[in-house]
C-alpha positions in Angstrom: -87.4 351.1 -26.6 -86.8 350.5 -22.8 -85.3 348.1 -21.0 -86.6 346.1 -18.2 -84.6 346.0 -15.6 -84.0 342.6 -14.2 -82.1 341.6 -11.5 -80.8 338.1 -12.2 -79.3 337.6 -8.6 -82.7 337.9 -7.3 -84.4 335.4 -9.4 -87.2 334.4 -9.7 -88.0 338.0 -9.7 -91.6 339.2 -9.7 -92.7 342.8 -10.6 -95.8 344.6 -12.2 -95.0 346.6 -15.4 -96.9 349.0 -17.5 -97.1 348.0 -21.2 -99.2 349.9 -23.0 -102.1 351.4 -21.2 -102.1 348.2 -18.6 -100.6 347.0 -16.0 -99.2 343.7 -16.0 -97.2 341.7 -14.1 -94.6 339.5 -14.8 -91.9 337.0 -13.1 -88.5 335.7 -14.6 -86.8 332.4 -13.5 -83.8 331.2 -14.7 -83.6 327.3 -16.0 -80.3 326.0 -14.5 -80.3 322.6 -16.4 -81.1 324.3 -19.3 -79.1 327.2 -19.0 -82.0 330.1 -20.2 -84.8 332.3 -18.9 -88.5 332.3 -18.7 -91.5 334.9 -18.3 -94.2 333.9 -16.7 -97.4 337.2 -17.7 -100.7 337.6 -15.7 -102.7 340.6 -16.2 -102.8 342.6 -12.5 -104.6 341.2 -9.3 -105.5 338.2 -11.8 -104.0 335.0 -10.5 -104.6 333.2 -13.4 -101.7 333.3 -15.7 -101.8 334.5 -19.4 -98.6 332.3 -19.8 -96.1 330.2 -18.4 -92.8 329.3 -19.2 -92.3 331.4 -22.2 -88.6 330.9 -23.2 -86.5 334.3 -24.1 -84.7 334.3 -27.7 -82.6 336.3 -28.7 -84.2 338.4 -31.1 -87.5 336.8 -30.7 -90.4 338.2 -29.3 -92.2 336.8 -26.7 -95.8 335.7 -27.1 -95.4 336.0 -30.6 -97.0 332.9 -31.1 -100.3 333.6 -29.1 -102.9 335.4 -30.6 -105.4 336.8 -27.4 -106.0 340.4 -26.9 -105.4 340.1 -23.4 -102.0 340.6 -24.0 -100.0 343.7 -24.2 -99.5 345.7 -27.5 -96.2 346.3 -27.5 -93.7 344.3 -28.8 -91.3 342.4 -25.5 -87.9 341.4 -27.1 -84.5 339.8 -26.1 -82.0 341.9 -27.8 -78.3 342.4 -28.2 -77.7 346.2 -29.2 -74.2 345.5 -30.2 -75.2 342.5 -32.2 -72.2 340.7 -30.9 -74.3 337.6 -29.0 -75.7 334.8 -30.7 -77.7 333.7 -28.0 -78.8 334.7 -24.4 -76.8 333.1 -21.9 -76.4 333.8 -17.5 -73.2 336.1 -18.4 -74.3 338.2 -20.9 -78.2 338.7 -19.8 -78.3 341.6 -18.3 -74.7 343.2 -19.5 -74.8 342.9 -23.3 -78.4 341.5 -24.0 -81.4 343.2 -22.5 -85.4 342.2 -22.1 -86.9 345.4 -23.5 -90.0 347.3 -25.0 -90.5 348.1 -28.4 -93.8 349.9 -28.4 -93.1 351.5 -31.9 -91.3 354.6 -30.8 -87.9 355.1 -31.3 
């Protein structure tokens, strides 16, 4: 697995990203009124976006309700590795909970 590193003081933060064998590129915003985060994914130098809005849940994978094979193969999850959170929240994103990549390997 690896982490993405996001910068939450800098949001909404925009940044390309391999997953996979593409390149993609993703942005994150924080919801203040609803107190949690959002990916929006494009493929590269394509303006039109794959998704928007996609809520992060803890231990949820993203897009793992879409079935299209434009998106990437490996797995995008919220996770906890101390499996003390119950939820992702502004303190803890980032410190205890992380947005990483689970391509298979460990």
């Amino acid at each position: 697995m690896k982490i993405i590193e996001i910068n939450k003081e800098n949001l909404p933060e925009r940044f390309d990203i391999e997953l996979g064998v593409e390149l993609f590129t993703m942005e994150v915003y924080y919801n203040q009124t609803g107190a949690f985060f959002t990916v929006d994914l494009y493929q590269y130098d394509n303006p039109e976006p794959l998704v928007l809005g996609e809520k992060l849940v803890l231990n949820q994978p993203l897009f793992r309700d879409i079935e299209d094979s434009r998106f990437p193969a490996p797995t995008l999850i919220p996770i906890d590795p101390s499996g003390k959170e119950s939820r992702i929240t502004w303190d803890n994103f980032g410190v205890t909970v992380f947005l990483v990549v689970d391509d298979g390997d460990e």
